[in-house]
N, C-alpha and C positions, 0 to 999 in steps of 0.2 A: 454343074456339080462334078466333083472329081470323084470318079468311084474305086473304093478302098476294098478289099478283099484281104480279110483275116485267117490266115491258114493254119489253123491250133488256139484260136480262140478263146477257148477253152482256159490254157493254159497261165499260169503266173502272168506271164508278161502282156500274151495275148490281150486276159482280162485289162491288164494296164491301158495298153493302146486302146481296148477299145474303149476304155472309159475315157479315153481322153479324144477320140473321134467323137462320141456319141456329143461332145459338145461346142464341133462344130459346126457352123451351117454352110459352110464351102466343102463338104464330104459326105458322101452319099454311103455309107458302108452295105457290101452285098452279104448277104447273110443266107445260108441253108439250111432245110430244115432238121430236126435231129436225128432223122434214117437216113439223111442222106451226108451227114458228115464226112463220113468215112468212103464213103461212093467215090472212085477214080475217076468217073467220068462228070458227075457232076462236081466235082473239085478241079476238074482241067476245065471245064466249061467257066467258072467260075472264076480261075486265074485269068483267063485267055479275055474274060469280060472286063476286067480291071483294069483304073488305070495306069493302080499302086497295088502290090500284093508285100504282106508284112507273112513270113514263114516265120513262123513259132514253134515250129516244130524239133523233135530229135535230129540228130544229123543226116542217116538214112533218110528220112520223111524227107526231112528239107531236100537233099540231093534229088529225090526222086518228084518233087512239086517244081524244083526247079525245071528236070528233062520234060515237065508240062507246056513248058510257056514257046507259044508257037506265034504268038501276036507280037509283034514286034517294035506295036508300041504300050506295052507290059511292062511296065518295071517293077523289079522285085530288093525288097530291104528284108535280109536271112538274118535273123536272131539267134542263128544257132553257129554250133563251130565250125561245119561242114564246109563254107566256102571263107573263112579268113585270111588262108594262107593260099587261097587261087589267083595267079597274078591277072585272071580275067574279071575277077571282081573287084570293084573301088572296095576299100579300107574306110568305112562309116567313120573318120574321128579327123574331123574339118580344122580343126585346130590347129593340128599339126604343122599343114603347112599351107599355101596359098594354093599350091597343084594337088595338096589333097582333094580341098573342098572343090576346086574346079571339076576333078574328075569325080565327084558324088553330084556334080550339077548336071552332070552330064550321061553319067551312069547308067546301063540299062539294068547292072546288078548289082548291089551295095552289101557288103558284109558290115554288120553291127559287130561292134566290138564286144568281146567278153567283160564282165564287169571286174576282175580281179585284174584281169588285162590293163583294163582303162587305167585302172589308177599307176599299173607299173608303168606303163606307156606315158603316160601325161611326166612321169618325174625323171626315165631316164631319155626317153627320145629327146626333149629339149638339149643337156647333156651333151651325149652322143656326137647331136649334128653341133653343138659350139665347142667341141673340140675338147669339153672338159673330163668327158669319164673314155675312155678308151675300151674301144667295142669287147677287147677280151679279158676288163676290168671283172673279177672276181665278185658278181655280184649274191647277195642275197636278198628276199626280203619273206614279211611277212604279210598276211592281208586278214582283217578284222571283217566276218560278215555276221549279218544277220537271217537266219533261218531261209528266208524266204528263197535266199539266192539258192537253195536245193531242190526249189520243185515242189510239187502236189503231195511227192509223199513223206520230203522233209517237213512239210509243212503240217501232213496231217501227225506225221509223229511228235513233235512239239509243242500241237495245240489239241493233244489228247488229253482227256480229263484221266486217265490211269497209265500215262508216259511214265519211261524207263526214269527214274532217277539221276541217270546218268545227264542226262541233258540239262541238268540243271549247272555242270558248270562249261566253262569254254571245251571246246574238242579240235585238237587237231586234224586233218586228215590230208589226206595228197603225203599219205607218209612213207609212198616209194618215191617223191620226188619226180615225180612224173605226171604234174596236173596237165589236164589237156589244153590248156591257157597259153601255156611256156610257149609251144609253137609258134606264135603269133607274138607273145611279147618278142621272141627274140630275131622274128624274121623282119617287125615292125621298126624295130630298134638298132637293125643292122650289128646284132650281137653275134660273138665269135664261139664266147667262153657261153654254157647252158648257166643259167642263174639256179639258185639253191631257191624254190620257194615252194612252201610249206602255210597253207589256208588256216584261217580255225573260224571254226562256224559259234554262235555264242547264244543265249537266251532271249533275243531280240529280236521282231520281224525283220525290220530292212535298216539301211545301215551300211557303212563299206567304210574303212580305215585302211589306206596299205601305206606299208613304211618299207625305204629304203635306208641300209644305212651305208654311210662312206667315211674313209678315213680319208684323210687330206696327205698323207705321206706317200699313198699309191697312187695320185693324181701327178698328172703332169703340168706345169706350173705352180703358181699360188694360187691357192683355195681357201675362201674362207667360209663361214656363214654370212657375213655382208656380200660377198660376191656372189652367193649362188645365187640366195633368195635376189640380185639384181640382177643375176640374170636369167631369174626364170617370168621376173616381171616385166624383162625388154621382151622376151621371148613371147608372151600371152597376152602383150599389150594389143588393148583393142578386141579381145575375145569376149562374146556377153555371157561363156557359161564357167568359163576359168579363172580362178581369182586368187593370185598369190598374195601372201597374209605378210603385214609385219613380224617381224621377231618374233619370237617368244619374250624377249626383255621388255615387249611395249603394250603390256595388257589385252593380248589377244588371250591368252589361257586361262581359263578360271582353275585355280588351285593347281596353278604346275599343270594341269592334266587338259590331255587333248578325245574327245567321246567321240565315236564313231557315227551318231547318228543324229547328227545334230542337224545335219539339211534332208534331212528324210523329207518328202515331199518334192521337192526343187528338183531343177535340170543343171545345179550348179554343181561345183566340184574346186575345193579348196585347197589349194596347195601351203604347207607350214616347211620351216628350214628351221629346226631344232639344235642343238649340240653344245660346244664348246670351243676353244684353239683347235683341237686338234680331229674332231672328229663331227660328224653330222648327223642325222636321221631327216630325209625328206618323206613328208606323207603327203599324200591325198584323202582328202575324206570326201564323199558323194553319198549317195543314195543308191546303194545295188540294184534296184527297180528303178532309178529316173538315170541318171546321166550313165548308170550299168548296162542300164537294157531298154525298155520301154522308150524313155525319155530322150535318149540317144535315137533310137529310132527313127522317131516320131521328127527329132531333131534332122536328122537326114530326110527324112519327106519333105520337109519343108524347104527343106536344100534344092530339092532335087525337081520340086514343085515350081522356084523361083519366087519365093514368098519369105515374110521377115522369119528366121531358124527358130526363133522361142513363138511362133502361133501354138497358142494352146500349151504352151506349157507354165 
């Protein structure tokens, strides 16, 4: 049995994973008991026991459960932002490229991707590395979530029986332009220029829509929408949790319109190429809890494990 150590448990994502260990039978999860949660030493006893430690925790936390692990063969998958941008940590997002997933196979420390991240990631890194958006390309985008991606206390604020009023329509926020995401989309992406990007959180548990949009006059060569969308499907050929969509012209959209939370559930992640002659919008739609956080995870354990990437999801 492989033993799994949940460190914030507790937590959104935490709860995720662990419902998603609790069924399997190749995973033994260590559990502690509730005075001892917070205990430094039975929580480094605990990591150091493990085969697999998933941190859930704040970034502080996480940094500090990391300077825990003295077992050398401990590997830990960090959920949180703390180590994305450390070039001693693999990059959790296997897709990418062939030497990603290698070095998550091999990893003794994985950073999980942010979920706003994932989706900017998955539409400009393909891009990027084929030569078609140029790293100091003026980008913007937006990203469509659902409550949940804020935590315990966006969550109790939304799913309070006498809630602010306000919450009942979209909200922006990240409106210094300074999400703590950027980092990582643009260190991931080999970006030059900082992208303009601006969240809105919405009436809905989980859920994730991000959209980029590109004009094809600031591209270098010819761009169309029949070239991107082929080339984001030579790009993700072969991936089991990536799936670039036909057209929009070929009855992929019910009524024109593209909903954010339509693979709630899933470890999938859909990529659409939208627009006109002259201009684009690429999105990703996923599940901010499955291929955002949790699912991504879980999906690098199994990586990391040597076992088929979708067990249990």
């Amino acid at each position: 049995m492989t033993k799994v150590f949940i460190d914030g448990r507790a937590g959104t994502t935490g709860l995720q994973i662990d419902s998603r260990m609790s069924l399997r039978e190749d995973i033994s999860v260590i559990t502690l008991p509730e005075s001892l949660k917070k205990d430094p030493n039975a929580r480094k006893d605990a990591i150091n026991s493990a085969d697999f430690v998933f941190l859930c925790l704040p970034d502080a936390a996480a940094k500090e459960a990391a300077a825990m692990v003295e077992n050398s063969h401990t590997r830990v998958i960090d959920a949180s932002t703390a180590h994305r941008t450390n070039p001693a940590w693999a990059y959790g997002f296997p897709e990418l490229s062939e030497s990603h997933r290698k070095a998550i196979e091999t990893a003794q420390f994985v950073a999980n991707p942010g979920c706003h991240a994932t989706g900017f990631i998955s539409l400009v890194y393909p891009l990027v590395q084929m030569g078609i958006l140029p790293p100091d390309y003026p980008l913007a985008a937006h990203s469509l979530t659902g409550y949940t991606g804020g935590g315990k206390k966006m969550i109790e604020q939304y799913e309070a029986p006498d809630r602010d009023g306000e919450l009942d329509s979209p909200r922006h926020y990240g409106l210094t332009l300074s999400h703590k995401h950027i980092p990582e989309m643009m260190q991931v992406c080999g970006l030059t220029k900082k992208p303009i990007f601006c969240p809105i959180v919405c009436d809905f548990p989980q859920g994730m829509l991000v959209t980029v949009p590109l004009h094809f006059d600031l591209l270098p060569g010819s761009t169309s929408l029949e070239s991107l969308q082929k080339s984001y499907t030579e790009f993700y050929a072969g991936q089991k949790n990536i799936h670039v969509m036909p057209l929009m012209g070929e009855g992929v959209l019910t009524g024109g319109c593209l909903g954010s939370n339509n693979v709630v559930g899933s470890n999938a992640l859909n990529i659409f190429v939208c627009g006109n002659e002259g201009q684009a919008i690429v999105c990703a739609q996923f599940d901010n809890l499955g291929k955002g956080a949790s699912g991504a995870a879980v999906q690098n354990l199994n990586i990391m494990m040597g076992i088929d990437e979708n067990t249990g999801l």
